[in-house]
VEXLUMDO-821787 format. One record per residue (C-alpha): z, y, x; residue in one letter; residue number from 1. Coordinates in steps of 0.05 Angstrom, whole numbers, plus 32768, in hexadecimal, padded with zeros to 4 digits. Example, Ala and Ser with C-alpha at 12.3 -4.5 7.8 and 13.67 -1.06 7.14 Angstrom:
VEXLUMDO-821787
{w:809C | v:7FA6 | u:80F6 | aa:a | i:1};
{w:808F | v:7FEB | u:8111 | aa:s | i:2};
***
This chain:
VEXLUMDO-821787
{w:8426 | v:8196 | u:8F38 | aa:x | i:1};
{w:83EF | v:8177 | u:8F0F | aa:x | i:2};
{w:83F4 | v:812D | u:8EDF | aa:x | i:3};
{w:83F2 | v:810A | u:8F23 | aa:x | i:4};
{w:8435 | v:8126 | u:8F44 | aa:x | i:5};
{w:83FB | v:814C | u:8F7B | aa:x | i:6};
{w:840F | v:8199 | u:8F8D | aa:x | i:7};
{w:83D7 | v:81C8 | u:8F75 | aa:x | i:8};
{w:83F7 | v:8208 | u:8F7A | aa:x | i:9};
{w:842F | v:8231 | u:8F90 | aa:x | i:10};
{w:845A | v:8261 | u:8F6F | aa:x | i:11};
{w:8454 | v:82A6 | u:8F97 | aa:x | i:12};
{w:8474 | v:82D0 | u:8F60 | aa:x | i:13};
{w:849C | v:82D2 | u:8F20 | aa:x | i:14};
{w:84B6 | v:8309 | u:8EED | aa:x | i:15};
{w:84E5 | v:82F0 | u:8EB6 | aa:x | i:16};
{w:84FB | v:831D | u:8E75 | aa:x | i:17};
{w:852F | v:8317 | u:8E4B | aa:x | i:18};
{w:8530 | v:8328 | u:8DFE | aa:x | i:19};
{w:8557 | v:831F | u:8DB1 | aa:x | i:20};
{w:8529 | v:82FA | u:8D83 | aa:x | i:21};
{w:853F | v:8317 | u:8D3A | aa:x | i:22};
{w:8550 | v:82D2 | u:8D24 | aa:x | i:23};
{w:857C | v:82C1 | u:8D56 | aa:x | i:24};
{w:85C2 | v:82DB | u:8D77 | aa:x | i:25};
{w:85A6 | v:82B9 | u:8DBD | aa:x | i:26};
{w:8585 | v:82D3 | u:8DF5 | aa:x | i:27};
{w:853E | v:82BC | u:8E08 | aa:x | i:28};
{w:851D | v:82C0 | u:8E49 | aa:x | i:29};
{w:84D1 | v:82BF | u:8E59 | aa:x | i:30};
{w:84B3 | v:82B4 | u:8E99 | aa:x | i:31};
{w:8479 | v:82C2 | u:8EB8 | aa:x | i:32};
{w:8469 | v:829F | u:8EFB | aa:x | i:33};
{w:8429 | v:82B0 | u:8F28 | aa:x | i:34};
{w:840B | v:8279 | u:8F55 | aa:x | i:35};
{w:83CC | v:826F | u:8F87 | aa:x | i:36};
{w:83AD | v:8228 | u:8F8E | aa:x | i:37};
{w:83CD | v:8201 | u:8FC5 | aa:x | i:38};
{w:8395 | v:8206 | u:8FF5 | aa:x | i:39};
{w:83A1 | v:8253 | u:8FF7 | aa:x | i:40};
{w:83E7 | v:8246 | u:8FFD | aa:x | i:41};
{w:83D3 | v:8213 | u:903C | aa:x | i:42};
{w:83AB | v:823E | u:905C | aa:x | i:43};
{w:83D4 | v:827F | u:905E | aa:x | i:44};
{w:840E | v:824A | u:907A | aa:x | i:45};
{w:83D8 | v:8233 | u:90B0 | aa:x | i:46};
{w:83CA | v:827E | u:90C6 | aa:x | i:47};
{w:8419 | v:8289 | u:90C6 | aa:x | i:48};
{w:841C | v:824C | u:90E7 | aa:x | i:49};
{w:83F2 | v:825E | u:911C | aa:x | i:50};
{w:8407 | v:82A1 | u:9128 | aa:x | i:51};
{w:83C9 | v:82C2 | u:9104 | aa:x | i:52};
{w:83D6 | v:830A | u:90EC | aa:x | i:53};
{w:83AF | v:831C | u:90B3 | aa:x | i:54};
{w:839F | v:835A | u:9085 | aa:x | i:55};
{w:83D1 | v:833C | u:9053 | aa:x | i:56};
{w:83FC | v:830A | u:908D | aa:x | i:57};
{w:8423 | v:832F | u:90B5 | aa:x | i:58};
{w:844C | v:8308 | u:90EB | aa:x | i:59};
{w:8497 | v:831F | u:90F6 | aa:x | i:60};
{w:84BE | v:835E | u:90F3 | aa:x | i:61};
{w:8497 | v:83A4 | u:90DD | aa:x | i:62};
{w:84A8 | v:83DA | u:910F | aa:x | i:63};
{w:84D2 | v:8416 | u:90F7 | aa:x | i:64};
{w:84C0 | v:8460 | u:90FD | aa:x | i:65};
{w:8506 | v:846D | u:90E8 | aa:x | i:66};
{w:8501 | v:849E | u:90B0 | aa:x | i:67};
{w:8512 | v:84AB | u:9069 | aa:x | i:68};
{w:84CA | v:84CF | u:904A | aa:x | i:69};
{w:84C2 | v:84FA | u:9003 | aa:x | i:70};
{w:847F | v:850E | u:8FEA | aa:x | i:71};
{w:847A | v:855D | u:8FE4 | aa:x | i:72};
{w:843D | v:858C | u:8FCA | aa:x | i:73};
{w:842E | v:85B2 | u:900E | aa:x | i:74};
{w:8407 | v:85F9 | u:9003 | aa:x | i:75};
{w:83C9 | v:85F2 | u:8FE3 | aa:x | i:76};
{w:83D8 | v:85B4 | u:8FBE | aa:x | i:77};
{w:83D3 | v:858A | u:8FFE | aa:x | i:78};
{w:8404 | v:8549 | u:8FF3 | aa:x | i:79};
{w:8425 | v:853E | u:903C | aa:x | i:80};
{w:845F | v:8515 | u:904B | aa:x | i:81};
{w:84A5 | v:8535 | u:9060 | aa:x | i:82};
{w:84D5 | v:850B | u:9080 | aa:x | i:83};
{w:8518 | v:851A | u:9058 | aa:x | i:84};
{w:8545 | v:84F6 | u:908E | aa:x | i:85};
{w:853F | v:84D4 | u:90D2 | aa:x | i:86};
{w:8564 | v:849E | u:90EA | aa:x | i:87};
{w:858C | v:84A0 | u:9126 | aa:x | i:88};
{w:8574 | v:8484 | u:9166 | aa:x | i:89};
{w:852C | v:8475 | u:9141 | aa:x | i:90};
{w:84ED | v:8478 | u:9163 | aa:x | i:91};
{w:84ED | v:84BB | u:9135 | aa:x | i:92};
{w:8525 | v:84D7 | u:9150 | aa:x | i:93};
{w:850C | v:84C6 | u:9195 | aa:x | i:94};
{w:84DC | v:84EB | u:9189 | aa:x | i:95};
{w:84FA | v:852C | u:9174 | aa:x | i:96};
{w:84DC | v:8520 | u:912D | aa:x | i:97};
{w:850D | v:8545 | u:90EA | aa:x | i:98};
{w:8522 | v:8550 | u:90B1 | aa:x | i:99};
{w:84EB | v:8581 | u:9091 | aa:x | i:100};
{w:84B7 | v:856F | u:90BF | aa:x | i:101};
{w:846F | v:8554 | u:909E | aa:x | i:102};
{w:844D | v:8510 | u:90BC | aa:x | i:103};
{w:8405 | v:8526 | u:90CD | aa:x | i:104};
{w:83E7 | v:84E7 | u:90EE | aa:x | i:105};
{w:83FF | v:8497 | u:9109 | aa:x | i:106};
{w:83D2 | v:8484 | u:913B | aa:x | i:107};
{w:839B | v:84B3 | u:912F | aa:x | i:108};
{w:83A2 | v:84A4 | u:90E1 | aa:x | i:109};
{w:83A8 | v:84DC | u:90B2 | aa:x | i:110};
{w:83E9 | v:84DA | u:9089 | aa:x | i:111};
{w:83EA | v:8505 | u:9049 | aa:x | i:112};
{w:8411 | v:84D1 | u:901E | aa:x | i:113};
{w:8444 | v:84A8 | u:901F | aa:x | i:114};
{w:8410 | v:846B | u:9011 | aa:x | i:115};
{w:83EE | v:847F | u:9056 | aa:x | i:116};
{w:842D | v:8478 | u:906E | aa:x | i:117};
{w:8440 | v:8432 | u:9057 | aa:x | i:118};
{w:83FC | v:841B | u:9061 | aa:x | i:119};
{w:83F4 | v:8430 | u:90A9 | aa:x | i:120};
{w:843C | v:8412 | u:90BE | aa:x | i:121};
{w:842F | v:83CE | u:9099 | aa:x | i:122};
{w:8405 | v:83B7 | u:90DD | aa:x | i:123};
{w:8440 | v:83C6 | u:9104 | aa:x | i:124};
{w:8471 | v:839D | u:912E | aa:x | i:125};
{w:84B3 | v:83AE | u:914D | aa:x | i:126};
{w:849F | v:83C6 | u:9199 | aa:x | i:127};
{w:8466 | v:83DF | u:9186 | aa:x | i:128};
{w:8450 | v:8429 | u:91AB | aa:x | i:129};
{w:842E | v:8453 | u:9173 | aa:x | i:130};
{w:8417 | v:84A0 | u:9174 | aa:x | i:131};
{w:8431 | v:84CF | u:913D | aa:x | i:132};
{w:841E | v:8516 | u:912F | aa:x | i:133};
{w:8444 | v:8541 | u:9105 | aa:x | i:134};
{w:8453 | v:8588 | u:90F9 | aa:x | i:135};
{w:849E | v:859F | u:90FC | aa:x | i:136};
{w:84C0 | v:85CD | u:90D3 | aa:x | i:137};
{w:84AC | v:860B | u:90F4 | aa:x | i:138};
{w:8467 | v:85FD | u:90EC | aa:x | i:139};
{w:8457 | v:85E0 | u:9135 | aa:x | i:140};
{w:8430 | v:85A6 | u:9141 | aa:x | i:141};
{w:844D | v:8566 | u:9164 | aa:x | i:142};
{w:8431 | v:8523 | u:9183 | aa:x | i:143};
{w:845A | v:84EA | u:91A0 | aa:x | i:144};
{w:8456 | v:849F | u:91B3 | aa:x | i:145};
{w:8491 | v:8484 | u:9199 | aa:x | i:146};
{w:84A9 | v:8433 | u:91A2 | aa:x | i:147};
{w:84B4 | v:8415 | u:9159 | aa:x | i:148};
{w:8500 | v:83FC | u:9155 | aa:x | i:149};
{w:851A | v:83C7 | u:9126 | aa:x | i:150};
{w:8546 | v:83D1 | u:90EB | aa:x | i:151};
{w:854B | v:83D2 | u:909F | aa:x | i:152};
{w:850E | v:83F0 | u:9083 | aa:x | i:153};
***
C-alpha cells in the first residue's frame, strides 16, 4: 500500500533467513519479499478470470505421465532421460512404458533432459491425448497415445 491506504503491489514471493548476531543470545530473522505492481497482478487475475491460458497461466490440473525420471549419460555422452519407476494404472503404464526405458519424444518433441521433460508437460491438462516415443530396455523403439490421468505430481 502506498501513504494513501491505495494497493500498488502484491506480494508473489518471500524467503526469510534466520541468524545469531554476535551481540546478542536472540535470534533474528530477515525477509525478503518480491512483488509486481498491482496492475500486473489485475491483469493476470482478469486472464484467470476469464479462462485465458497463458505461457506462464496455466488453468487447472497438469496431466500426469505417471513416472518417476533420473538423468543418465547414454553412449556417446548423449544425456537421455530413464524412467526409474512407473506408476500403476498411469497413462505410462497403459502404455507398456518401464523401468529402464529412455523417453525419446512428447508430441513430436525431442526429450534428452529432464528440463524437456518438465517443459513439454507444463501445457498439459488432465484428459489430455499426447504421443510419446521411447526406446525400451532392449533397445526397441516405441510410440503410443496415451490419456493424461490426475494425481500427485
Amino acid at each position: 500500500m502506498n501513504a494513501y491506504g491505495q494497493v500498488i503491489g502484491m506480494t508473489t514471493a518471500a524467503s526469510s533467513s534466520g541468524y545469531r548476531p554476535m551481540s546478542t543470545s536472540s535470534d533474528v530473522s530477515a525477509t525478503t519479499a518480491y512483488a509486481i505492481p498491482i496492475e500486473s497482478a489485475s491483469k493476470i487475475a482478469a486472464q484467470i478470470a476469464a479462462g485465458s491460458e497463458t505461457g506462464i497461466i496455466h488453468i487447472g490440473e497438469h496431466g500426469l505421465l505417471g513416472i518417476e525420471v533420473q538423468t543418465s549419460n547414454g553412449l556417446g555422452g548423449d544425456i537421455s532421460v530413464i524412467v526409474g519407476d512407473v506408476q500403476s494404472g498411469s497413462a505410462a503404464a497403459a502404455a507398456g512404458i518401464g523401468s529402464g526405458d529412455s523417453l525419446t519424444l512428447i508430441n513430436g518433441r525431442s526429450i534428452s533432459s529432464i528440463s524437456d521433460l518438465d517443459d513439454t508437460m507444463a501445457a498439459t491438462h488432465v484428459g489430455d491425448k499426447i504421443s510419446v516415443g521411447w526406446t525400451d530396455s532392449s533397445g526397441q523403439s516405441q510410440q503410443a497415445t496415451v490419456t493424461l490421468t490426475s494425481g500427485a505430481a
